[in-house]
C-alpha positions in Angstrom: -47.5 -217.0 -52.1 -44.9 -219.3 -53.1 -46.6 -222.0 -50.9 -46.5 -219.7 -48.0 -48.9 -217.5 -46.5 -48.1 -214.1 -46.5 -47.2 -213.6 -42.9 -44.3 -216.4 -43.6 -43.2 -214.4 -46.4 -43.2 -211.5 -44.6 -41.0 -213.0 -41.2 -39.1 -215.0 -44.9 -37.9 -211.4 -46.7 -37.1 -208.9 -43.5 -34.9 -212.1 -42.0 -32.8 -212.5 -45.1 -32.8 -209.0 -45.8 -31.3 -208.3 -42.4 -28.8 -211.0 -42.7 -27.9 -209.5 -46.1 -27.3 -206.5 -44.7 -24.8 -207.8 -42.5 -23.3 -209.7 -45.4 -23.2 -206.6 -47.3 -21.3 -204.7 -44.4 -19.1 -207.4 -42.8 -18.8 -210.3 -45.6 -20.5 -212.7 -43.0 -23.7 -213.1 -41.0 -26.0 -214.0 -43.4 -27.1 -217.5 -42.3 -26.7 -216.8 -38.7 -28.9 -214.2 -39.0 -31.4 -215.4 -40.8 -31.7 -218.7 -39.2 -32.0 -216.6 -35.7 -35.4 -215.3 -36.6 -36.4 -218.4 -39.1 -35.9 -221.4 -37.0 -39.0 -219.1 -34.5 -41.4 -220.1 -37.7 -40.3 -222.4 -39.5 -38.9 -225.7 -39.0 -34.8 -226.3 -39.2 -34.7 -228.4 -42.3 -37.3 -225.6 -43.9 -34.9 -222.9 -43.2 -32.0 -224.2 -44.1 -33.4 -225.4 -47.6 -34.9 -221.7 -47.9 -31.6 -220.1 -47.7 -28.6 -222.5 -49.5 -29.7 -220.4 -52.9 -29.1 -217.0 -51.2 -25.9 -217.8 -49.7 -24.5 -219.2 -52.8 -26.1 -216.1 -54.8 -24.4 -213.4 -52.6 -21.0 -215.2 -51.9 -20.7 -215.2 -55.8 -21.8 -212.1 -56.0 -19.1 -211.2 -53.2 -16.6 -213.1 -54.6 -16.9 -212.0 -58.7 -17.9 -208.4 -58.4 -15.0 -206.8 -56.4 -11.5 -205.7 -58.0 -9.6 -209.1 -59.0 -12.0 -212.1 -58.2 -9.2 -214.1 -59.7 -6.5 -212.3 -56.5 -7.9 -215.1 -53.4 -7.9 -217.5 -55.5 -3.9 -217.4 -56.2 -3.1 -216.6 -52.7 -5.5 -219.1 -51.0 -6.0 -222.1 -54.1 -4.1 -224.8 -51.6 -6.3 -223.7 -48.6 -9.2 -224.2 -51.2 -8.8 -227.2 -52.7 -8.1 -228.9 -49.1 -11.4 -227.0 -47.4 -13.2 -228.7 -50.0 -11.8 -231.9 -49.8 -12.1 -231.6 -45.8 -15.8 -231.3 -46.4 -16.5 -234.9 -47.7 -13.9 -236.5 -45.0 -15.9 -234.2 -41.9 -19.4 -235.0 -43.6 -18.2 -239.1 -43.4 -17.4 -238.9 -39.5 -20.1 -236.8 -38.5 -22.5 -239.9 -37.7 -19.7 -241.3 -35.2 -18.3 -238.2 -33.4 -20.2 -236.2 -30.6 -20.5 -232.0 -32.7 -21.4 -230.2 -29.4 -18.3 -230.9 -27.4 -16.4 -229.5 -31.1 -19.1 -226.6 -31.4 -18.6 -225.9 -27.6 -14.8 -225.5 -28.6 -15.0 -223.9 -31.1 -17.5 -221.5 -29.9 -15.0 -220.6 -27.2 -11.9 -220.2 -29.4 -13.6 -217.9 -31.9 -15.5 -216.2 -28.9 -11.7 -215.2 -27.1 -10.0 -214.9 -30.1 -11.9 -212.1 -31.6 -12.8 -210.3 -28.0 -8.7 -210.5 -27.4 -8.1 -209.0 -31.1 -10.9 -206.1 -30.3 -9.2 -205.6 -27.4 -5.6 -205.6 -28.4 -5.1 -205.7 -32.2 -2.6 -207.5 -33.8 0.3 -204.9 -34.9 1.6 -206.6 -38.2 0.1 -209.0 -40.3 1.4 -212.4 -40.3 5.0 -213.4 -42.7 3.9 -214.9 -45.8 6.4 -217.7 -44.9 3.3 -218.3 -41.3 1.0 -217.9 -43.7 1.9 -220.2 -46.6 1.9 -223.0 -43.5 -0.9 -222.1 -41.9 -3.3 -221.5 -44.5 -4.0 -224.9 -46.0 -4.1 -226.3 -42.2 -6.8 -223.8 -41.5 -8.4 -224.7 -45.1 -8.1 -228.5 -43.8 -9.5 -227.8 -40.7 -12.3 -225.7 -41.9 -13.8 -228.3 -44.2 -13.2 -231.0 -41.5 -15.8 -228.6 -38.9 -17.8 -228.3 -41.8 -18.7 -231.5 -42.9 -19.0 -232.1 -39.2 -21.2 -229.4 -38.1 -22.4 -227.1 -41.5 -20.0 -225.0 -39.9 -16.9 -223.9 -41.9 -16.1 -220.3 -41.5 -14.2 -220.0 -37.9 -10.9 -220.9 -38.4 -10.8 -219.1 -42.0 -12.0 -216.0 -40.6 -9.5 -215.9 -38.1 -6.5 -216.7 -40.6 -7.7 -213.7 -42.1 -7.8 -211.4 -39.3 -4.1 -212.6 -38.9 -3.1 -211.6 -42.2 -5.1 -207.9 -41.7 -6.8 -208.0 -44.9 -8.5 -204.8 -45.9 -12.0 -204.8 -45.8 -12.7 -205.2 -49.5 -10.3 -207.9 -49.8 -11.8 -209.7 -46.8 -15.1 -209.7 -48.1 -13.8 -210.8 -51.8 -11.8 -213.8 -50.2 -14.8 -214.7 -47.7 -17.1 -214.8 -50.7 -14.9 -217.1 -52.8 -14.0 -219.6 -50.0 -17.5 -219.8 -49.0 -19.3 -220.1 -52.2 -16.7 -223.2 -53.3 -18.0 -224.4 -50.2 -22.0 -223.9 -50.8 -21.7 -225.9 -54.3 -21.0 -229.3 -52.9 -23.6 -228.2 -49.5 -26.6 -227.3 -52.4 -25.6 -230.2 -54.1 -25.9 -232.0 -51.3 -29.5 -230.8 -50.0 -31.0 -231.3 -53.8 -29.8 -234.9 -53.2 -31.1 -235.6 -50.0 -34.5 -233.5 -50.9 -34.1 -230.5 -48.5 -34.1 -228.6 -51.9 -37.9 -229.9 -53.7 -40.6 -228.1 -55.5 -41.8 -227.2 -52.2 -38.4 -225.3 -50.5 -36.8 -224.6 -54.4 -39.1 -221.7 -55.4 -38.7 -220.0 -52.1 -35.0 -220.6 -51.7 -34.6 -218.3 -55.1 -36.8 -215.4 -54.3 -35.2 -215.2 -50.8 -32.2 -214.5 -53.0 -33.8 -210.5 -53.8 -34.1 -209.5 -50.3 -31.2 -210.9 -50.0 -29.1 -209.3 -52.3 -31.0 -206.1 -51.1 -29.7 -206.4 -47.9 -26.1 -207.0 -49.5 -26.6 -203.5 -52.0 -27.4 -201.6 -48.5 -24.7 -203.1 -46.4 -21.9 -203.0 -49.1 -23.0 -199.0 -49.7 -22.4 -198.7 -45.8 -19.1 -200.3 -46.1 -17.6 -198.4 -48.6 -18.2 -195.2 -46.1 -16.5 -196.9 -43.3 -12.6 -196.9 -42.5 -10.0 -200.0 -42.4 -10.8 -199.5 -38.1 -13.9 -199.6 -38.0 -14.5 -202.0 -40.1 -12.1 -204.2 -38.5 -14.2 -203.5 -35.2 -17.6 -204.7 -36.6 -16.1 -207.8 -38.1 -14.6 -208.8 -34.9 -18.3 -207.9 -33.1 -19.8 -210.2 -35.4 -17.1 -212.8 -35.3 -17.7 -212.9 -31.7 -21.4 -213.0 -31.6 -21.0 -216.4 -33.8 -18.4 -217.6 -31.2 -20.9 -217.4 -28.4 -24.0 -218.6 -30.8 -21.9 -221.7 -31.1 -21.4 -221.9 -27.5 -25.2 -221.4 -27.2 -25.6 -224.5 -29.5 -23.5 -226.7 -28.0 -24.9 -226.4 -24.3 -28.7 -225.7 -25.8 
């Protein structure tokens, strides 16, 4: 099937399904997910090719089916423009600068940073005078990590906790953000021939389980509270702190 034998496409669906779900739930997790169970059968460059076309698909989705799609965009436009432009300049020094020392930092931050937030929540949210300062920094320094390590969300996410968005808002604004920043990334892998006639046809049907995954997770989301929700997002931001640790040492 597809190229694949059915046992790949099998291991392929139930991966991305599960990552969707997460997605769906939390408004993250999808690639860390999949690639977790992926990278055991298939070779890196395979599985990242196989999922760029579901992680654009359901950030769109995200990102143009909630309330006001056009909302983020007006608060975060200067963080947005400068992620983006972050990427190329990060993407440029990546062959000179040693990533695992700046995964192994990041990791850490985003590992302590959400276990001290589960721990002892902020109270208030930050002043929109903090914010309008420290969103294009963490915009600039997102795409900078990004083009260094295909890592981008960190220092986003934890703006966001900061600010206390509600959970429908968080998963609109994380769904915008990212899928500006997938365009340029599948782009990118069509140019350097991750994306072929080999990886292209399985990249777009992993886009159904995954946006299965996203219909189960956003129904389990709409019958959660603010709190809990809160609680899961911080779980899962800290499970990508300590994954990033994991990389840098591993």
């Amino acid at each position: 099937m597809l190229g694949y034998s059915l046992e790949i496409v099998a291991i392929i669906s139930a991966a991305v399904c599960l990552g969707g779900f997460v997605k769906g739930v939390t408004g993250i997790g999808l690639p860390i997910v999949a690639i977790a169970v992926m990278v055991n059968f298939l070779d890196p460059l395979t599985t990242f090719a196989t999922l760029i076309i579901p992680i654009l698909v359901t950030n769109l989705w995200q990102a143009a089916t909630s309330r006001n799609w056009k909302a983020p965009f007006k608060r975060f436009w200067l963080m947005i423009i400068l992620f983006v432009g972050f990427l190329f300049v990060g993407a440029e020094l990546a062959v000179t600068l040693d990533t695992e020392i700046l995964l192994l930092l990041l990791g850490t931050s985003v590992a302590v940073f959400a276990a001290f937030n589960l721990i002892k929540p902020r109270e208030r949210p930050l002043s929109p005078t903090v914010e309008h300062i420290a969103a294009p920094f963490t915009g600039a320094l997102g795409g900078l990590l990004g083009g260094l390590t295909a890592i981008w969300g960190p220092p986003m996410m934890m703006l966001f906790v900061m600010l206390k968005l509600e959970k429908d808002d968080w998963v609109q604004t994380v769904g915008l953000v990212w899928f500006v920043g997938s365009v340029p990334l599948t782009y990118a892998y069509w140019q350097n021939g991750m994306l072929n006639s080999e990886t292209t046809p399985m990249s777009l049907y992993a886009c159904l389980p995954g946006m299965l995954g996203i219909w189960i997770g956003e129904m389990i989301r709409r019958r959660i509270n603010q709190e809990t929700f809160r609680k899961v997002m911080l779980l899962a931001l800290f499970v990508i702190g300590i994954n990033l640790i994991r990389r840098a040492i591993f």
